[in-house]
C-alpha positions as CSV (number, residue, x, y, z in Angstrom):
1,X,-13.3,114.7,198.0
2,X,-10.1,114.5,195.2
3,X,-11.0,113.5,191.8
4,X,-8.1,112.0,190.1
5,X,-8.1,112.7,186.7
6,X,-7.4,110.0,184.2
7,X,-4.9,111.1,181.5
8,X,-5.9,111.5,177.9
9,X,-4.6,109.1,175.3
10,X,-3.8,110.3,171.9
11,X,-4.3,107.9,169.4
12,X,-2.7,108.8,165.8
13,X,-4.4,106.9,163.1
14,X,-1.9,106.3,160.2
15,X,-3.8,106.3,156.4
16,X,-2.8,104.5,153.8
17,X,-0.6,106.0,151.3
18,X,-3.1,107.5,148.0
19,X,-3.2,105.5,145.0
20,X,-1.1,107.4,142.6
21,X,0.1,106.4,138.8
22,X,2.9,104.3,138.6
23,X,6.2,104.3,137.4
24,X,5.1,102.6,134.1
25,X,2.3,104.4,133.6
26,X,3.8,107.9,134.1
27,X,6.8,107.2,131.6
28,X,4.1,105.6,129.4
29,X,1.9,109.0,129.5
30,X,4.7,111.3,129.4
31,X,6.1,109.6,126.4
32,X,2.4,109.7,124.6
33,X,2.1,113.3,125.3
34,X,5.7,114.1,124.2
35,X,5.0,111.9,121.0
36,X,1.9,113.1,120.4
37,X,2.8,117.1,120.8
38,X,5.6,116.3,118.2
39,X,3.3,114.8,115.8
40,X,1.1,117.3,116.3
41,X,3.8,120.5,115.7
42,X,4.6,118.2,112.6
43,X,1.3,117.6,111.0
44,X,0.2,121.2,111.2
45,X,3.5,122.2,109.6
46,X,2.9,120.4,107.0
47,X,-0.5,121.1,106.6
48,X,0.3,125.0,106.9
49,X,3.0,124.0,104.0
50,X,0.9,122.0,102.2
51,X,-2.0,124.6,102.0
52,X,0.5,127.7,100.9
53,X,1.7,125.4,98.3
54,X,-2.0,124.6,97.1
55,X,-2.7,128.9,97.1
56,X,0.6,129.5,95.2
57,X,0.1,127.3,92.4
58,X,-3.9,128.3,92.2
59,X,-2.5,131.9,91.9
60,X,0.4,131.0,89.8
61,X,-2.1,129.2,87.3
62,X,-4.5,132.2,87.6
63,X,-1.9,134.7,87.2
64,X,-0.6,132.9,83.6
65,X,-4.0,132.8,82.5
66,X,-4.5,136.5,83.1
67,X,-1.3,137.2,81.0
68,X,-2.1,134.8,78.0
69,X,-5.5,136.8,77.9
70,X,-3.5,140.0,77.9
71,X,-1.0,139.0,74.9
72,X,-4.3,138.2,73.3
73,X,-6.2,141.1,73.7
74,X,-2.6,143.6,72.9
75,X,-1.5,140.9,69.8
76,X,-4.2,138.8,68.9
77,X,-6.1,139.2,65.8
78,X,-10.2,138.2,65.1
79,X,-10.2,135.1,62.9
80,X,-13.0,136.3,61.0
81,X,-11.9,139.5,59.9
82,X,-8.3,138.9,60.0
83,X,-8.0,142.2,61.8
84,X,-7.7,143.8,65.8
85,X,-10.8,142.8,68.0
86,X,-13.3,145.2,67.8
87,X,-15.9,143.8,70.0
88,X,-15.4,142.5,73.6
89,X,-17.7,139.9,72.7
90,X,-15.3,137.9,70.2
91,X,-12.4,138.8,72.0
92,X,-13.9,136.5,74.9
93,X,-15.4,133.6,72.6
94,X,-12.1,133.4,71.6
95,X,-10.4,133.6,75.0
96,X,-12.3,131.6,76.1
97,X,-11.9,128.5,73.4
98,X,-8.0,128.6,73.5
99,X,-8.0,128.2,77.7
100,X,-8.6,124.4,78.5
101,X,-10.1,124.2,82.1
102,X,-8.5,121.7,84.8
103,X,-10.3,118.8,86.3
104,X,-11.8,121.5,89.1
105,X,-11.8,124.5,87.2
106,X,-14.7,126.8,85.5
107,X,-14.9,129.6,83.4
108,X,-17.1,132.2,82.1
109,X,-17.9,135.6,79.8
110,X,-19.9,138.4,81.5
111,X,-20.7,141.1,78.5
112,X,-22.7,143.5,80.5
113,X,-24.0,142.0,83.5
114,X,-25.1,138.8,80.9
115,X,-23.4,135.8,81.0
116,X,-22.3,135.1,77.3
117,X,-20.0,132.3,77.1
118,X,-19.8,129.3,79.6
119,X,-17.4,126.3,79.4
120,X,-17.4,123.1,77.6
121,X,-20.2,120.9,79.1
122,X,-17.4,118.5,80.4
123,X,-16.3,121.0,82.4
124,X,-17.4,119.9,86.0
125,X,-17.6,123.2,87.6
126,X,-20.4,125.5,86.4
127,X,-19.9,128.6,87.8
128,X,-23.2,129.5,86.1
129,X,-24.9,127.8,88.5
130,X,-24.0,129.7,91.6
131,X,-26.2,132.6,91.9
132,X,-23.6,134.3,94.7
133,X,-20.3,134.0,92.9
134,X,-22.4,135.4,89.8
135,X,-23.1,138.3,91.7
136,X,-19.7,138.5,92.6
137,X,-18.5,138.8,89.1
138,X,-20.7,141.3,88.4
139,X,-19.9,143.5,91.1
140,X,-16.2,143.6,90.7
141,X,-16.3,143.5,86.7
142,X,-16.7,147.4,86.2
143,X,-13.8,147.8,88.1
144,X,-11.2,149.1,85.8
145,X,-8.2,145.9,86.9
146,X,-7.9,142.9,87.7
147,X,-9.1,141.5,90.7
148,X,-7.9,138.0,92.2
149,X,-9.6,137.0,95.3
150,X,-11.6,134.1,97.5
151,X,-15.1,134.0,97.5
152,X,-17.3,131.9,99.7
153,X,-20.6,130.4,99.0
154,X,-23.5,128.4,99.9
155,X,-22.2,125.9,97.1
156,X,-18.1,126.0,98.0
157,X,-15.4,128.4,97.9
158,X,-13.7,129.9,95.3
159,X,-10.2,131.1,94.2
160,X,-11.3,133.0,91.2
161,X,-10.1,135.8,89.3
162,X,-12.1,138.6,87.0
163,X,-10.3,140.8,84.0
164,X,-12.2,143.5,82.9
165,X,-12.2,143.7,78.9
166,X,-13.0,146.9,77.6
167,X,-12.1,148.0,73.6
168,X,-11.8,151.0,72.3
169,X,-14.4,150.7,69.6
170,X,-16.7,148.9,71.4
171,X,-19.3,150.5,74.2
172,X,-20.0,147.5,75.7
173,X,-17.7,146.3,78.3
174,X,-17.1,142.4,79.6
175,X,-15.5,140.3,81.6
176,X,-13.3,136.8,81.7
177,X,-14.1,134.5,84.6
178,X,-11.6,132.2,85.5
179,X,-12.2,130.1,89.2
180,X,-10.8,127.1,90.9
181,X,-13.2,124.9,93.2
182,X,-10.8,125.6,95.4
183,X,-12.7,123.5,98.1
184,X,-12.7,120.5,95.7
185,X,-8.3,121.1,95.7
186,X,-8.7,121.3,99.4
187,X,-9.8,118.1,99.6
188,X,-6.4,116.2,98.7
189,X,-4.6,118.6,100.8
190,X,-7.2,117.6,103.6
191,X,-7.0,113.8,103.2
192,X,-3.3,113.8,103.3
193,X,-3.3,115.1,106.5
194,X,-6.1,112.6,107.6
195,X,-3.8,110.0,106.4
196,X,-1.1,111.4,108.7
197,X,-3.0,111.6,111.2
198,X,-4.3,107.7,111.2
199,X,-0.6,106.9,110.5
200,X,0.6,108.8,113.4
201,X,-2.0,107.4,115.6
202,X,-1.4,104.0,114.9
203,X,2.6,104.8,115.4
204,X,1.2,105.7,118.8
205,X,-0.4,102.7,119.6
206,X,2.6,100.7,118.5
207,X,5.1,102.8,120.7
208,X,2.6,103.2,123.5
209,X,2.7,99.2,123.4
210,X,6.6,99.0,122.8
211,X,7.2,101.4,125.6
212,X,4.7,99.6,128.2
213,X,6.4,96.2,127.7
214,X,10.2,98.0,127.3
215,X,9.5,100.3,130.7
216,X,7.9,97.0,132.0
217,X,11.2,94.7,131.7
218,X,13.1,97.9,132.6
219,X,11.2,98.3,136.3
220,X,11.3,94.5,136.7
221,X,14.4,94.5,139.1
222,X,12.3,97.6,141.0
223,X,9.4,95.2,141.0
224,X,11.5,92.2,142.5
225,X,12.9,94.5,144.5
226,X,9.4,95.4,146.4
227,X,8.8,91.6,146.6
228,X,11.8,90.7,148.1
229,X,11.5,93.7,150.9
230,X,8.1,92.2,151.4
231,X,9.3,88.8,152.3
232,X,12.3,90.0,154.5
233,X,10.9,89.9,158.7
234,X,13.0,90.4,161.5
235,X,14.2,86.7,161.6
236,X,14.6,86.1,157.6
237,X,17.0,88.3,155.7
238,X,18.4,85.4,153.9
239,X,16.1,86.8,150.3
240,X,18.2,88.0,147.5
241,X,16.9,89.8,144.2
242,X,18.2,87.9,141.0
243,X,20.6,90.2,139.0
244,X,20.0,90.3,135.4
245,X,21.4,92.6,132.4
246,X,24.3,95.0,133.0
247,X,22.9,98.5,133.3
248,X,22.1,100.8,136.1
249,X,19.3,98.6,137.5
250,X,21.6,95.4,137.4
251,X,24.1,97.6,139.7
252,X,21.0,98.4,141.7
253,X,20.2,94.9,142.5
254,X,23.8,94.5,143.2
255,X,23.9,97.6,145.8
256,X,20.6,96.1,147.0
257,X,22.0,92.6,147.9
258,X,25.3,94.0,149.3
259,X,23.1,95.5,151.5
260,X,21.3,92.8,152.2
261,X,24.5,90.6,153.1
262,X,25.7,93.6,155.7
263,X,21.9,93.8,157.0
264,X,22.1,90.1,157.7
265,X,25.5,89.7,159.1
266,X,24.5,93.0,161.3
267,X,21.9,90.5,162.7
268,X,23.6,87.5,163.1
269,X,26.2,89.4,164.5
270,X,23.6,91.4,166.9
271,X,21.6,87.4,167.6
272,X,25.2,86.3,168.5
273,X,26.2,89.5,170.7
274,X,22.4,89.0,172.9
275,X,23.2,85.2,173.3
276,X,27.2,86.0,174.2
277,X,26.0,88.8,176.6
278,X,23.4,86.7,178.0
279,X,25.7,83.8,178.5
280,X,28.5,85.7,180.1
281,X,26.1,88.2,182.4
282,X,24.1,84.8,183.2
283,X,27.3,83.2,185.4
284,X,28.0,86.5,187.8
285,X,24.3,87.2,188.5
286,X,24.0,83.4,189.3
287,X,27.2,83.6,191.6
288,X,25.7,86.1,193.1
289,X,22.7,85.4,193.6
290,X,24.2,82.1,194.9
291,X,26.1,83.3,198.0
292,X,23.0,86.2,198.7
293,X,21.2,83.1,199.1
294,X,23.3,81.3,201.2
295,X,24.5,84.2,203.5
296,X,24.5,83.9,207.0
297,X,23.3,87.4,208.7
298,X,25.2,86.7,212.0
299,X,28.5,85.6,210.8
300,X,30.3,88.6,210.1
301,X,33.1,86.7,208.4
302,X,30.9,85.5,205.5
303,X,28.8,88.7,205.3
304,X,32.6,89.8,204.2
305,X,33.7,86.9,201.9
306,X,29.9,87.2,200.1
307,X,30.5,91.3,199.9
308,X,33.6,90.9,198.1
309,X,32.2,88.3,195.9
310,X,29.8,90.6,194.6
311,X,31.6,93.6,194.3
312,X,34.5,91.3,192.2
313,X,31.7,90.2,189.9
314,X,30.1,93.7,189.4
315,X,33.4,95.0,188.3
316,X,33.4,92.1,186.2
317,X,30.2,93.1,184.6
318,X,30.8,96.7,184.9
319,X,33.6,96.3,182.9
320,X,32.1,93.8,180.1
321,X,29.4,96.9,179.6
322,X,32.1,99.0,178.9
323,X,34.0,97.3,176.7
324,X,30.2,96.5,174.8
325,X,29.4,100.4,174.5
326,X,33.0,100.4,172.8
327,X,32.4,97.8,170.3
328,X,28.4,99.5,169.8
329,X,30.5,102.7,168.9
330,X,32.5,101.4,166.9
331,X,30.3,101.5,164.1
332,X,29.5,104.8,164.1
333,X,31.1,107.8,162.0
334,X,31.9,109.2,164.7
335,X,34.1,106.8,166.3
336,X,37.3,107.4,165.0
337,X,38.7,111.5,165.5
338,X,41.5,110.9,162.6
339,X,44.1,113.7,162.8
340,X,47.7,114.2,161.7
341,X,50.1,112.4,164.2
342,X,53.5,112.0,164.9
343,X,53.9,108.1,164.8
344,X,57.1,107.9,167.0
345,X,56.2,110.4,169.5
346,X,52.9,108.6,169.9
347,X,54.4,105.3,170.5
348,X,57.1,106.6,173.3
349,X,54.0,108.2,175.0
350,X,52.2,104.2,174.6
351,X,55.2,103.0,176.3
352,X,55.3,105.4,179.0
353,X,51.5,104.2,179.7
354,X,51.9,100.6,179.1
355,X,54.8,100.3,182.2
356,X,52.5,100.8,184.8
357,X,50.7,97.7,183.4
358,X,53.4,95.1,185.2
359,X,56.4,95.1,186.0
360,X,58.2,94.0,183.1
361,X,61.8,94.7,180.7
362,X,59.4,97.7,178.2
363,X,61.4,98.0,175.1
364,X,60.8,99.6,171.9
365,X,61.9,97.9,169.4
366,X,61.7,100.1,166.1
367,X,60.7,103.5,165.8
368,X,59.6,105.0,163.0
369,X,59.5,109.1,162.2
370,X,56.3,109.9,160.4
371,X,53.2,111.9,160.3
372,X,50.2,109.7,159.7
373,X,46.5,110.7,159.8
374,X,44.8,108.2,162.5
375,X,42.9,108.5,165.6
376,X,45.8,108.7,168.6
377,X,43.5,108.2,171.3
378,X,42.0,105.0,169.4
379,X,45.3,103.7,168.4
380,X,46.8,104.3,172.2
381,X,43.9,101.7,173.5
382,X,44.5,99.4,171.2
383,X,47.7,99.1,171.9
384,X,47.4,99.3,175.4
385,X,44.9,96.3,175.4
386,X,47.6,94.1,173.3
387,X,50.1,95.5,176.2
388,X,47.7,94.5,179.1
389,X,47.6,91.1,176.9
390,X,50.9,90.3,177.3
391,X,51.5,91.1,180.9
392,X,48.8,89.1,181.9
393,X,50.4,86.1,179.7
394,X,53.8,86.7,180.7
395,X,56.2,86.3,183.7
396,X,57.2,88.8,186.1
397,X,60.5,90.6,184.9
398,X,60.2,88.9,181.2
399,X,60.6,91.3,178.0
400,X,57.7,93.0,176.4
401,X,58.8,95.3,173.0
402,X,57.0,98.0,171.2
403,X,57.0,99.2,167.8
404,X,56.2,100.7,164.6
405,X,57.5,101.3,160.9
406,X,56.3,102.0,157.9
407,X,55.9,98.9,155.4
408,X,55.7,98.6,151.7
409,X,54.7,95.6,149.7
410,X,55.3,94.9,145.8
411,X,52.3,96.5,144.4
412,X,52.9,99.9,145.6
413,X,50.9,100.0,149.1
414,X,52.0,101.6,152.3
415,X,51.3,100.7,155.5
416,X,51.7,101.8,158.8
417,X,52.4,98.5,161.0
418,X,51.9,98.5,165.0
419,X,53.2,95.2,166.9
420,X,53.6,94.1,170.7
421,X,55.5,91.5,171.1
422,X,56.3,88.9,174.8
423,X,57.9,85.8,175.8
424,X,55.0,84.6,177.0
425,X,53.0,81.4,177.4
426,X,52.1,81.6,173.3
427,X,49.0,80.5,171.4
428,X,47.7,77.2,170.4
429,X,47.2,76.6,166.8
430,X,43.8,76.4,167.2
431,X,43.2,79.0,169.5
432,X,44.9,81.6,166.9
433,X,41.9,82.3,165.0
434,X,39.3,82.1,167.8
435,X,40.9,84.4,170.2
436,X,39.9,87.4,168.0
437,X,36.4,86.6,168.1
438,X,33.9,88.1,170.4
439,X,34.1,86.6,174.0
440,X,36.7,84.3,172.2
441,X,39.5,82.8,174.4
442,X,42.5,80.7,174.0
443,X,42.6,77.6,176.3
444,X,45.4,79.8,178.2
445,X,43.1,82.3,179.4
446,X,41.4,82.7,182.8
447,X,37.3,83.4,182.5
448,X,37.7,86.0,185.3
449,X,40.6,87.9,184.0
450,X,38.8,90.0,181.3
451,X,35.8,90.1,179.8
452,X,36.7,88.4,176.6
453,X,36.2,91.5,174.2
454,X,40.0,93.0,174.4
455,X,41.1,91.4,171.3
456,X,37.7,91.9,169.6
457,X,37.9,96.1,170.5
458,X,41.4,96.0,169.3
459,X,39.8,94.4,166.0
460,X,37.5,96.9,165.5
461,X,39.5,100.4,165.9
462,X,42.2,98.3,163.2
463,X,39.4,98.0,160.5
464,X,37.7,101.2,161.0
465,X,41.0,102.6,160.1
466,X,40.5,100.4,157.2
467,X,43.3,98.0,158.7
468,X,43.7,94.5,160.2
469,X,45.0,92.7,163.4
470,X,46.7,90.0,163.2
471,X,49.0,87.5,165.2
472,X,52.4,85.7,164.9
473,X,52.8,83.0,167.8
474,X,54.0,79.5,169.1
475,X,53.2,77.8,171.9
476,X,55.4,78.5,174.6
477,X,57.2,80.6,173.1
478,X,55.5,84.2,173.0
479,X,53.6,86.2,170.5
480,X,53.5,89.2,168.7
481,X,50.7,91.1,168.0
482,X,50.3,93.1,164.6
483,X,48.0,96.0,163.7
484,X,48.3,96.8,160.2
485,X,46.8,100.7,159.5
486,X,46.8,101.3,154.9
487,X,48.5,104.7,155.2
488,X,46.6,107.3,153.2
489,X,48.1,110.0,150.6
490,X,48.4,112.7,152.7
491,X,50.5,111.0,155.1
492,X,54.4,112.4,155.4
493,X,57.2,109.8,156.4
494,X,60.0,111.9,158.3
């Protein structure tokens, strides 16, 4: 007994794209972090400036009052005895009457480790009253200089300084106390930068707002441009995004359109080439379906006649595949092989291919001498269809000419023109705009002689060398057709 194994189906289940920040609100944050780092390099610049400005003038104000108490100790006389101080003690009392304390400074005479003099009572800082900085005087008073320094207490902190005053005549020794609050100073310094800081927080808030409705107007094509893409289907590319503004997102839009306008003409134009196809396929499969249908077995003679029916309309449609793949090639980079050419060798070697078309009076008519960059193989069908052309709308024996030369118009462009002309049967009027178009034909043409893209293949090798075709013709009289190639700068005339 086989057991037929049934084959595995993999099924790939697509997830949804993550939610991730968008553009607004990564511009937005990066902005706010960039703003915000620059305030904050700024405000603790200043504050670091602001703080060694506050130490430098406590020190510098310190540093003065040390040297007015040492001009009075070296020059200064007792006002009682008109005489040098003798005693520490007066030398302080005096000292200390001449120095007028600032708003957040305190003072003070250690004689011994006794606190003699104090400030004035309206003197808000009492250094008195702190039992640490107290200590602290006292420790560093019976050094022999002067010692500047911060202290920290329970109470606050301190930039104080201590001089030692010691006379000659006089056993006991003493000390002047001079000390900022230097806390108390801070505080300015401190609300200054809180002031910065709610200034610079609510300059945030107003550029983070600024910057979310600027960024907003900014990505408002990007956002039209999602919403159009969302309404575009497979049968309705007819949406366009409004342009607005000039800059680089107004050129976007534009790009955007253009594309739009290629991506529906690519569909028309691919609509039009299913129904064309469709139509001209439909009328040889019918045909032959027609005499399979009708074939009689047992009569040799129509067995024949239906054979060569269907192998005329297989060719038929073999050779409309062909010239399809040609025109689907066409747009591809790949289509054209441009290399340097020799014009006028290239168009005796058309001619030399074009005679075995018909018989018919070949001719060249002009030949020019150049080296042109264009596809030869390219160039050689084209030509060679606008040759088969005019045999098939010409008499037998009638002149066909070739040719090519090198034109130049008024504003400086050079072209390289190609042209087949015959004394044929000619174009209608109306026909001449038609007969270009894809399984266009004139009212001349015979449905079974081509398949109706000849003129439309020569079309398309002319523009992908960034040319034209074009046609000069009167009924009845012959035509000429003209392929215009733009020469580019690199091209040599001889």
């Amino acid at each position: 007994m086989t057991t037929t194994k049934k084959p595995t189906t993999t099924v790939t289940m697509t997830r949804p794209p993550e939610r991730r920040w968008s553009i607004r609100a990564r511009v937005l944050t990066g902005m706010m972090l960039l703003v915000g780092l620059a305030l904050l390099v700024a405000g603790t610049a200043s504050f670091a400036v602001q703080r060694h400005e506050l130490n430098q003038r406590l020190d510098e104000s310190l540093t003065r009052t040390v040297k007015e108490f040492k001009v009075l100790t070296e020059t200064g006389v007792d006002p009682r005895t008109m005489e040098r101080f003798k005693h520490a003690e007066d030398l302080l009392y005096i000292a200390m009457q001449r120095t007028l304390p600032s708003p957040k400074q305190g003072m003070l005479a250690l004689v011994g480790n006794e606190v003699r003099w104090t400030a004035p009572d309206i003197v808000n800082t009492r250094l008195e009253d702190d039992p640490e900085f107290l200590e602290w005087a006292r420790t560093v008073q019976d050094a022999n200089h002067i010692r500047l320094g911060t202290v920290d207490t329970d109470i606050t902190t301190y930039r104080a300084v201590v001089v030692p005053v010691s006379l000659p005549a006089d056993h006991e020794h003493g000390a002047f106390v001079l000390a900022y609050d230097y806390s108390a100073e801070a505080i300015a310094n401190d609300r200054n930068l809180m002031i910065y800081a709610a200034v610079g927080g609510s300059v945030m808030l107003v550029a983070a707002l600024a910057a979310w409705l600027v960024v907003g107007r900014m990505l408002d094509p990007i956002r039209r441009l999602q919403t159009t893409a969302q309404q575009i289907s497979e049968t309705d590319v007819s949406q366009r995004i409004e342009v607005s503004g000039n800059d680089e997102f107004a050129e976007l839009t534009v790009t955007v359109n253009e594309m739009l306008d290629r991506l529906e003409g690519a569909m028309s134009s691919q609509r039009q080439l299913l129904d064309d196809v469709g139509h001209e396929l439909r009328t040889p499969v019918t045909i032959i379906n027609g005499h399979l249908e009708l074939l009689d077995p047992s009569d040799p003679e129509d067995v024949a006649q239906s054979r060569d029916i269907a192998i005329d309309e297989l060719g038929r449609m073999s050779l409309l595949i062909n010239d399809l793949v040609t025109l689907a090639k066409s747009n591809r980079m790949d289509f054209l092989q441009v290399e340097p050419t020799e014009v006028g060798k290239l168009l005796d070697d058309i001619l030399d291919k074009a005679r075995g078309l018909g018989p018919r009076q070949w001719r060249v008519d002009y030949r020019t001498e150049a080296t042109v960059s264009l596809d030869p193989v390219r160039t050689t069908q084209a030509m060679l269809q606008l040759c088969a052309n005019a045999v098939k709308f010409s008499a037998e024996g009638s002149r066909i000419g070739l040719g090519n030369e090198i034109v130049r118009d008024g504003q400086g462009n050079t072209t390289l023109r190609w042209w087949v002309s015959d004394a044929g049967v000619g174009i209608q009027a109306e026909d001449l705009e038609r007969i270009f178009e894809r399984f266009g034909r004139g009212q001349n043409s015979v449905r079974s002689s081509g398949s109706g893209l000849g003129l439309n293949i020569v079309q398309a090798i002319a523009e992908t060398h960034g040319g034209r075709v074009w046609v000069n013709s009167e009924h009845g009289k012959g035509s000429t057709f003209y392929i215009d190639m733009p020469l580019s700068t690199g091209s040599k005339e001889a």
